[in-house]
C-alpha positions in Angstrom: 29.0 112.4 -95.0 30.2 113.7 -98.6 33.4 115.9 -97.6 33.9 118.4 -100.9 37.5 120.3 -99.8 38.1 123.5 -102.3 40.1 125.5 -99.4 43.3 124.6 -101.6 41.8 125.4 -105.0 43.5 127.9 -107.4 40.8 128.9 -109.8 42.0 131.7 -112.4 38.5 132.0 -113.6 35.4 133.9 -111.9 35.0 132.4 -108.3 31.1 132.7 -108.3 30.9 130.2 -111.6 33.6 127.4 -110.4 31.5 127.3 -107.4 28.4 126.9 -109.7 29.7 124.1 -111.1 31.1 122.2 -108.0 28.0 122.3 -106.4 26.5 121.0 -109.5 28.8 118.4 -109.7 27.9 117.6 -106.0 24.4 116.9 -106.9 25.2 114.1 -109.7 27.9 112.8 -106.7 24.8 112.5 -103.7 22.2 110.2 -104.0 18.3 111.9 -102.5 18.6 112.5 -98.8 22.5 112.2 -98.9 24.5 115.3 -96.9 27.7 116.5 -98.1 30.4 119.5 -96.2 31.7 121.5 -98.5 35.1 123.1 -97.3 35.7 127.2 -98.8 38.4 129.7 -97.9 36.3 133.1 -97.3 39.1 135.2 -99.4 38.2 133.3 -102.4 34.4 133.1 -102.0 33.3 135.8 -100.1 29.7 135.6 -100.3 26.7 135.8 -97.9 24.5 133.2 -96.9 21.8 134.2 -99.3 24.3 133.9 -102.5 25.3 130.2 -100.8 21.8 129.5 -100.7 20.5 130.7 -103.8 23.5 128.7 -105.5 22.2 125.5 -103.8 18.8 125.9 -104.6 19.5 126.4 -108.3 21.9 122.6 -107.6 19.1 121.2 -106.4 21.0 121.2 -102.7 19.5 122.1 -99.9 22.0 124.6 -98.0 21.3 123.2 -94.1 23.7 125.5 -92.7 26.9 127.9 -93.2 29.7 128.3 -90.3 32.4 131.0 -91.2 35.0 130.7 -88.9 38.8 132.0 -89.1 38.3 132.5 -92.9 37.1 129.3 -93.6 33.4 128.5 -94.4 32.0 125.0 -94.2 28.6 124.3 -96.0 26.8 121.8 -95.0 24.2 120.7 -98.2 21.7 117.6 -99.0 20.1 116.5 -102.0 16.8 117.1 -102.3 14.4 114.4 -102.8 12.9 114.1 -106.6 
C-alpha cells in the first residue's frame, strides 16, 4: 500500500487547497484498483468525514475509510477504476 505521510507538513497556505492538491497528486501516483494511507494531523486538517470524502470523490479516490485517533487521522483511499 501507497503510504502518503503529511503529519510533518508546514503549509502557510489554506489547509483545505494543499490537501486538494495532494490527493490529486495521489491519483496520477496509483494505478486503478491501487490503495494508498494517507497520514494527517487533525490540528491542521480538521475536517469531517464528508469534506474527506467529497475531496476524494472530486480526485477520483475512493475514501474507504477515516480513523481519527489521538490527533492523527489516517485515510485510507483507492483509485477508481476508468
Amino acid at each position: 500500500m501507497f503510504v502518503e505521510d503529511q503529519r510533518n507538513i508546514s503549509c502557510g497556505g489554506d489547509p483545505f487547497n494543499y490537501l486538494k492538491s495532494v490527493l490529486k497528486g495521489l491519483y496520477f501516483d496509483l494505478s486503478a484498483g491501487q490503495d494508498a494511507k494517507v497520514l494527517l494531523l487533525s490540528e491542521k486538517f480538521p475536517y469531517k468525514r464528508d469534506i474527506f470524502d467529497n475531496l476524494s470523490k472530486i480526485s477520483h479516490l475512493k475514501l474507504i475509510e477515516m480513523k481519527v485517533e489521538n490527533g492523527e487521522i489516517e485515510l485510507h483511499l483507492r483509485r477508481e477504476n476508468q
